[in-house]
Each structure stands twice: as C-alpha cells, then as structure tokens.
N, C-alpha and C positions, 0 to 999 in steps of 0.2 A: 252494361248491367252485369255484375260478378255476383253467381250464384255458390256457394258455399254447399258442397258435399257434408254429409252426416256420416259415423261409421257407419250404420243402416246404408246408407246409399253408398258408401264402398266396395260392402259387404257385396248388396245385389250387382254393382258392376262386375266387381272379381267372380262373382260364380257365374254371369253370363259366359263372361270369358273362357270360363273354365269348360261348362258345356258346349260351347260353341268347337273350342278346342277337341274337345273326346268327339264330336259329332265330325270334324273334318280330319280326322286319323284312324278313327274309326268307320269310315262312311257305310261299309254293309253291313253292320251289323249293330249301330250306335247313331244312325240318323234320327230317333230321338231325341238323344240331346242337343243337335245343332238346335231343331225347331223348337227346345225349351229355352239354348240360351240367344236363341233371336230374339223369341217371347218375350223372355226380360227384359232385350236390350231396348225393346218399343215401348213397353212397359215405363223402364227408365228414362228413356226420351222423351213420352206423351206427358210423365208428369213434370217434366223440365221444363216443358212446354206451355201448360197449365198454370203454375208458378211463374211461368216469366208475362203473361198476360195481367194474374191477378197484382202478380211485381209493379205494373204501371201505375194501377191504381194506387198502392203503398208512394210511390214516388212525387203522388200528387195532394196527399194525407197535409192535412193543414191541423200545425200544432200551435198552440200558447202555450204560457207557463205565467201563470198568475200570482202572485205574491207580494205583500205590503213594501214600498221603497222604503220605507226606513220603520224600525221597530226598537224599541228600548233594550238596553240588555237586561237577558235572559228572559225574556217574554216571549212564549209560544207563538209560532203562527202559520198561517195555511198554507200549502200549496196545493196549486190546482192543475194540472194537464186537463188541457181539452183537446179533442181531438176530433175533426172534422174531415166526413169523408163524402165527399159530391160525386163519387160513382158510382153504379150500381152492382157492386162486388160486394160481400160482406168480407170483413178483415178483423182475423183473430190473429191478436199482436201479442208479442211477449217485450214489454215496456218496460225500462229502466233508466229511472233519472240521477243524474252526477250531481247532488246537495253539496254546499262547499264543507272541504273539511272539518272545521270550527261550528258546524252545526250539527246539532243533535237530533236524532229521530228521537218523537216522543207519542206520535201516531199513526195508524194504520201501516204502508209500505211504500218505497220507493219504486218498488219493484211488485210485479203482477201480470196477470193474465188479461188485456179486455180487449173483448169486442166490440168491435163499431160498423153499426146496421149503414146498411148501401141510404147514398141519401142521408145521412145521419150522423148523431156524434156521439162520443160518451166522455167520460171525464173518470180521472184517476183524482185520489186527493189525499194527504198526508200533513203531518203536523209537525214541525222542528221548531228546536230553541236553538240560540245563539250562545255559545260560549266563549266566544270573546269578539268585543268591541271592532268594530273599521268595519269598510265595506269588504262585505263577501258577494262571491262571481260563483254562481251555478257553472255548470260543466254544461258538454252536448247531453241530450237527450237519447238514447238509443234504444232502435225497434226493430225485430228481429220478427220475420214471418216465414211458415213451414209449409210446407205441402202434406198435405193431408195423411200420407203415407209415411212421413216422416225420413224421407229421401235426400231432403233439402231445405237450405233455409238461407233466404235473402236479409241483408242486415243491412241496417241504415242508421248515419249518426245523424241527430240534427243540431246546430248550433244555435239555440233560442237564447238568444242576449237578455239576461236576468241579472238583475243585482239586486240585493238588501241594505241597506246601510245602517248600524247595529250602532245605537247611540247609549254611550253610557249611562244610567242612571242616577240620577243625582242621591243615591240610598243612603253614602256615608253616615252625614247625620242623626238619620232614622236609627241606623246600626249600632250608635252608640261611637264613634270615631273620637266625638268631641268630650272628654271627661267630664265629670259633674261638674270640678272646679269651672272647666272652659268654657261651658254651660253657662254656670252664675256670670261667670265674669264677662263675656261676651252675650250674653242675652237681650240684655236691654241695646240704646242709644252710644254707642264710643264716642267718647269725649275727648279731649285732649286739653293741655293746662294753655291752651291760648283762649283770651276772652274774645267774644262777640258773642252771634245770632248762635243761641244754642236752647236745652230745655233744662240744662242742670243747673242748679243756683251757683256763682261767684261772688258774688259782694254785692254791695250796697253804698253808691257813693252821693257826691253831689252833681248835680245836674249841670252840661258842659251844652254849650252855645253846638249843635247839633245832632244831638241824641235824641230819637226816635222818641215822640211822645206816647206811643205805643210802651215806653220801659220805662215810664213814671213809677215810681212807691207811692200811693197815695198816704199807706199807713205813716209809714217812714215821714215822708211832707210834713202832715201833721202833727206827729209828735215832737219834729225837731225844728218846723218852722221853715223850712228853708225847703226847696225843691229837690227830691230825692228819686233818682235810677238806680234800675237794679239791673246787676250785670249778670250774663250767661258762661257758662263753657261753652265754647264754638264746637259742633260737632263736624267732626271731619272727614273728608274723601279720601280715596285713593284711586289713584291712576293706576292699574296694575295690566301689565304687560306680561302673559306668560307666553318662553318661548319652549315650544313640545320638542325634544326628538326623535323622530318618528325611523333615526336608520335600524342598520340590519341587529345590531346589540341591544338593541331595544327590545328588540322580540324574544328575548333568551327567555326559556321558560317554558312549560309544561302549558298546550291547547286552556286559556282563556284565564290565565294566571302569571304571563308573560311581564315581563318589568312597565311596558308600554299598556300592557291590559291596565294595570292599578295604574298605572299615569295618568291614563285616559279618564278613569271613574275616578279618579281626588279630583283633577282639574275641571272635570263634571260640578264636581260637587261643592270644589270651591268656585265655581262663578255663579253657582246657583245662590248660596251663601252671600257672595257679596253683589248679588243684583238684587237680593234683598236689602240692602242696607243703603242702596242706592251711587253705590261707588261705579267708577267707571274701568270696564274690563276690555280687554282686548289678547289675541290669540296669533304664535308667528307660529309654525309648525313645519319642520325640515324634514325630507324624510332620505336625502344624498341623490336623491335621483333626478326630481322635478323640482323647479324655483319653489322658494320657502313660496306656501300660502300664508297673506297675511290678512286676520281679521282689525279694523281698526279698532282702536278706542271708541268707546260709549256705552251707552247704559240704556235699560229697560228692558221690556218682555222681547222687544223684534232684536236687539242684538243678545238675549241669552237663545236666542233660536235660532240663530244665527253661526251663533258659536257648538251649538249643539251639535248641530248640521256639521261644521265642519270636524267633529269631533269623530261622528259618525262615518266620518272619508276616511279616515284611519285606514293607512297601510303599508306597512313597513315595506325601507325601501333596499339600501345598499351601503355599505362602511363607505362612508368619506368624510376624512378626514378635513375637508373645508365646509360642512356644513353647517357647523354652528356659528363659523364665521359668517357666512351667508345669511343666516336666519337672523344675525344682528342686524347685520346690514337691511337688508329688506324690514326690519322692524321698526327703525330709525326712520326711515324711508317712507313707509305707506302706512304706518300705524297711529299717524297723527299725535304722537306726543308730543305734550308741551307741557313744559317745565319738568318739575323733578317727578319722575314714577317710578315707581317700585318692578323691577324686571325680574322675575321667577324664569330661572332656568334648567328644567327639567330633564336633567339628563343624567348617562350614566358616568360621565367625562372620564373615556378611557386611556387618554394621556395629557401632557400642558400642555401642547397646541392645542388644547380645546380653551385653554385661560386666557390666551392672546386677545381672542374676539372680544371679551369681559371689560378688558383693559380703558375700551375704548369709551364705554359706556359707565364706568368707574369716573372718568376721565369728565365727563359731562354732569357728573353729581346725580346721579342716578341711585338710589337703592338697588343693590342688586346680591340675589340669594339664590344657590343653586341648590336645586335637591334633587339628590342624585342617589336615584334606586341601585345601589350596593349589592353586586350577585353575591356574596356570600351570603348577605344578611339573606336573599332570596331565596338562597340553594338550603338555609340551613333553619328555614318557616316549617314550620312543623315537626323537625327531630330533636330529639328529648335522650337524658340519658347518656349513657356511653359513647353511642354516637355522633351525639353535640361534639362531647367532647374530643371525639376522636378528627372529627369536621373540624374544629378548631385548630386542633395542630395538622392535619393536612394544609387550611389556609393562611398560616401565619405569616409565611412570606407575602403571599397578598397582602395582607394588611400591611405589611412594613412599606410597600411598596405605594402603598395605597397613602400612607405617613407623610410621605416626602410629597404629594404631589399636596395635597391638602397643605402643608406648608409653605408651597409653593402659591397657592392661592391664596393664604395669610398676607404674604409678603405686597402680591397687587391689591389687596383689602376686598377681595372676593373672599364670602362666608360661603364655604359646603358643607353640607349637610347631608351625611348618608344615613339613609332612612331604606326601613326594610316595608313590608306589604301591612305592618300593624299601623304605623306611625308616617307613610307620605301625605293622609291628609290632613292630619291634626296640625302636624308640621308646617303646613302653608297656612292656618288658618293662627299660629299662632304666632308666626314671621308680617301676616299683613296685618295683626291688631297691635302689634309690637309696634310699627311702623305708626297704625292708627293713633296710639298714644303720645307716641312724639312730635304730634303735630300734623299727621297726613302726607301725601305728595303737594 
C-alpha cells in the first residue's frame, strides 16, 4: 500500500528534521527543539498510521457504474456510482470518473466530494450526451482519500468495465434531407414499368387461360362482351447490401462530425427508409482490424434492430489497405445474396486498390454505387467567402488527383459519387429508388 506525501506533509517532515538537527548541535542550550522535532515526527508517523488502517477499508469499497447499454445519438443520459462500504470506518472520498471522450457533460459533476457512512453507501450521479456515434468505453474510476490533517493521501484507480453504445438516429428525414421534389416522388408505392401484382393501374386486356380471377373488369366484361383483366405496375424490392468503412480515415473530423459519424446516421436513416417500404437490407462493415462483421439480408422490425445494434458498435479501427477487399469478400459469403443487389459502398476510397474488390462484384451483375465522403467537401462544410475560396485553390491538386481515380472507376463501371455532410443521405436514397424504377434487384 503506496501512501502519497502532500506539501503539507513535506513541509512537517522537513521542519522535524530541522529541529531535531538544532536540538543535536545544540544540545545545552537548544534541547527544546530535539523534543519539538521528535513531536512532529510521532505526530507524522501516528497519522501514517491512522490512514493506513482506514486505507483497508478504502481497498475494500465496492463500486458500480450504472449506465444505459445503448442510447440514441445525442440523447442525454444517466450515470450513476455507487459506492458501497461494509466497514465500519466512515470514508470521505475525493471521486473522479474518466467519461469517454465523445461525451459531453450536461449534468451535475464527474468529479466531487462524498461520503460514505460505515455500513453504508452513497451514490454520485451525472448527466452526459453522446456526440458521436459507435461504442464508447468509460475510463478507471479514481478515489483519492486524506488524512484528516491533510498530511497524506492514498489513491486508488478502479477499472469498472462500462460501455454505451451510441446508435444513430434515424433524424435525416425529419431534418428535411429528402427535398420536397424527393418527397413527392418517393412518398407513395415505387413502381416500376414491369407488369404484375402491384396497386397502380397498366392496362386493360383480355382475359388469358390463368389470370387471377381476383383481376377480372367486371365493368370492362360487360361493356365489351368478352372477359376482361386488369393489369398492375408490379411494385418492386431491393436487395441492398451496404458495405461501411469503419478504418482509421474514416474518423477524419472534428469529435461527432467525423466522415464515419454522417456515414453511420445516412445509413441509419436509409435502412430505416427502406424497411419501411419493405425492401430487404443488409449491412458488411470493415473496420482494418477485426473480420468485417456481417449482417445478412432481410427485412422487418428484428433485422432494422438488428442493424441498429450493430451500427451502434461503431469504432474506428486502423488503415488497411485490404479491407474493402475483405469486407467484399465476407459479404458475398455470409450476407445471403441472391441474385442481383444493389452493393452501397461507403467509403472514402483513398486509392484504386480499393477498385479491385468492386471488380469482382461488377463482374456478378451486381449494382453497385460507392459513396464516398470527400474530406475536402468535409473540411470545407461551413466556410463561406474568401476563405472557401482560398480552400479551393489550396485543394485543387486533390481534386485533380481525386479526377484520375474516379476515371479509373469509370473504366471498371463502378459509379462514385463524392458526397459532402449536406448530401450522403439524399444520395443513397436517390441511387436505390433509381435502381427501384428500373425494375428492382
């Protein structure tokens, strides 16, 4: 047990010393101060002494740390320390808890003074928001206790295994993302010009040795004599595959406005979107460090919760350069596609060897559309004026550069699409109704 000196408790050792000193140089005439700085030194020892008893009990202090496993972004919420003491010492603690970065204090304190009655407990409690998306990890806990004379002070970390997992919000659409056009035009039923089982009217023909007597015309019948069906727009699915990047370029960006922050809330908000419409979603997500997780394909409330959840695990990982190739791989693999789907590839593709993987899935008759959060458009969200434009010719070589690879992607018939923090989810939403009209996956 390492007890920690205060200046206070410096101070009184060095002046022990001091008198003790004048008291054995001076002996006939200054034995005074021997017996002052003895005084001290027992003084100093008895309350080392005193602190290292009540130390026992501190070392046996039972802590939690309470807090919701998973919480929406930006929605406040509680934490709680509790602190449990089964001896009979009372312990005035100076408490301080390590909130993860990405979270914001927005009540009470982290940090405080409490006591906890012998036999007893008390509770610390605090309010934080989350400012960006993926699981966050609480720090140790640390408690620091003094001796009454303020001499000394024993400190202790404790490691309370805490997590939150901070799921994006499906807001976009609330926010106004989708324009009024997008609005009108996607609001209703998506159709597509192939006839069958649908609710929008096609034609009107004659009645063929297996047609659903459910799609008779009666009117039609009658006036023409003859047995008449009436045909539908088929309304149509999509199979949509999005694969996330979740490595280290992903995170570029200012605490919960990161390129992967807005990746995380569009692809929020597009499965929320099309799990309304009853299309079938699924999620690969790479982050360079651990095997891509893969959510399979399907549809309903258990797999948008499903996909939520794992949205909520968000956490950037490490540049590598084979990851997107991976995250094809494992999506092909365990994602249960079948036949043609539409593959959303969400990344910032910072060189062609990220086009290779593409290839392969191009190659299979796949739809496939990357949209890829562009740090200039990122860096340059909010400045106006002189500045813009001075950002502009700062990045024009990027761009140029940026030119050639996007050409390069022309060439294997992979579509990118750099999109800034205004326009990534409009952008997905108008790539799979695009898709929607041409007939579905």
């Amino acid at each position: 047990m390492v007890f920690n000196r205060t200046p206070r408790g410096n101070t009184l050792i060095l002046l022990s010393a001091v008198l003790m000193s004048f008291g054995i140089v001076f002996v006939s005439s200054a034995s005074t101060f021997l017996f002052a700085g003895i005084g001290l030194f027992m003084f100093y020892y008895a309350t080392k002494l005193m602190l290292e008893v009540k130390a026992k009990a501190l070392s046996s202090l039972e802590v939690t740390r309470g807090c919701p496993g998973r919480v929406d972004d930006g929605r406040e919420f509680e934490v709680k320390l509790l602190m449990v003491n089964r001896t009979v010492n009372r312990l005035s603690l100076e408490v301080s808890d390590s909130y993860p970065p990405f979270l914001r204090l927005r009540g009470g304190s982290n940090v405080g003074m409490v006591a906890v009655p012998p036999r007893g407990y008390a509770e610390m409690v605090y309010r934080v928001a989350p400012t960006s998306v993926g699981e966050q990890k609480f720090g140790p806990l640390r408690l620091v206790f003094r001796d009454i004379t303020g001499l000394f002070f024993y400190e202790r970390e404790l490691s309370v295994d805490t997590s939150v997992r901070v799921t994006p919000g499906a807001k976009e659409l609330v926010r106004g993302s989708l324009t009024a056009v997008m609005v009108s035009a996607y609001g209703g039923a998506i159709v597509s010009t192939r006839k069958g089982e649908g609710m929008e009217f096609a034609d009107i023909r004659e009645y063929s040795q297996g047609d659903p007597y459910k799609r008779i015309e009666w009117r039609s019948t009658a006036r023409t004599g003859h047995l008449m069906v009436r045909d539908s727009l088929a309304e149509t699915q999509l199979n949509v595959m999005v694969i996330l990047d979740a490595t280290a370029t992903m995170a570029y960006g200012e605490a919960g406005e990161t390129k992967l922050d807005y990746s995380a809330r569009s692809v929020a908000s597009l499965f929320a979107y099309l799990a309304g419409r009853g299309d079938f979603v699924g999620a690969t997500v790479a982050d360079g460090v651990n095997k891509p997780v893969v959510i399979p394909l399907s549809r309903g409330a258990d797999q948008l919760n499903r996909l939520m959840r794992l949205l909520g695990g968000l956490s950037p990982g490490a540049n590598n350069p084979g990851a997107l190739a991976e995250a094809v791989r494992h999506a092909l693999a365990l994602g249960r596609v079948r036949g043609k789907a539409l593959f959303f590839v969400i990344s910032d593709l910072e060189s062609e060897s990220d086009l290779e993987p593409l290839r392969r899935l191009i190659a299979m008759r796949h739809e496939v559309v990357v949209i890829s959060p562009f740090t200039p458009l990122f860096e340059s969200h909010g400045i106006t004026g002189i500045d813009r434009m001075v950002y502009s010719i700062k990045t024009a070589h990027m761009f140029r550069e940026r030119s050639a690879l996007l050409k390069e992607a022309a060439k294997l018939g992979v579509r990118v699409i750099d999109v800034g923090p205004k326009d990534l989810f409009s952008q997905l939403v108008r790539r799979a109704e695009e898709l929607r009209r041409m007939g579905g996956s």
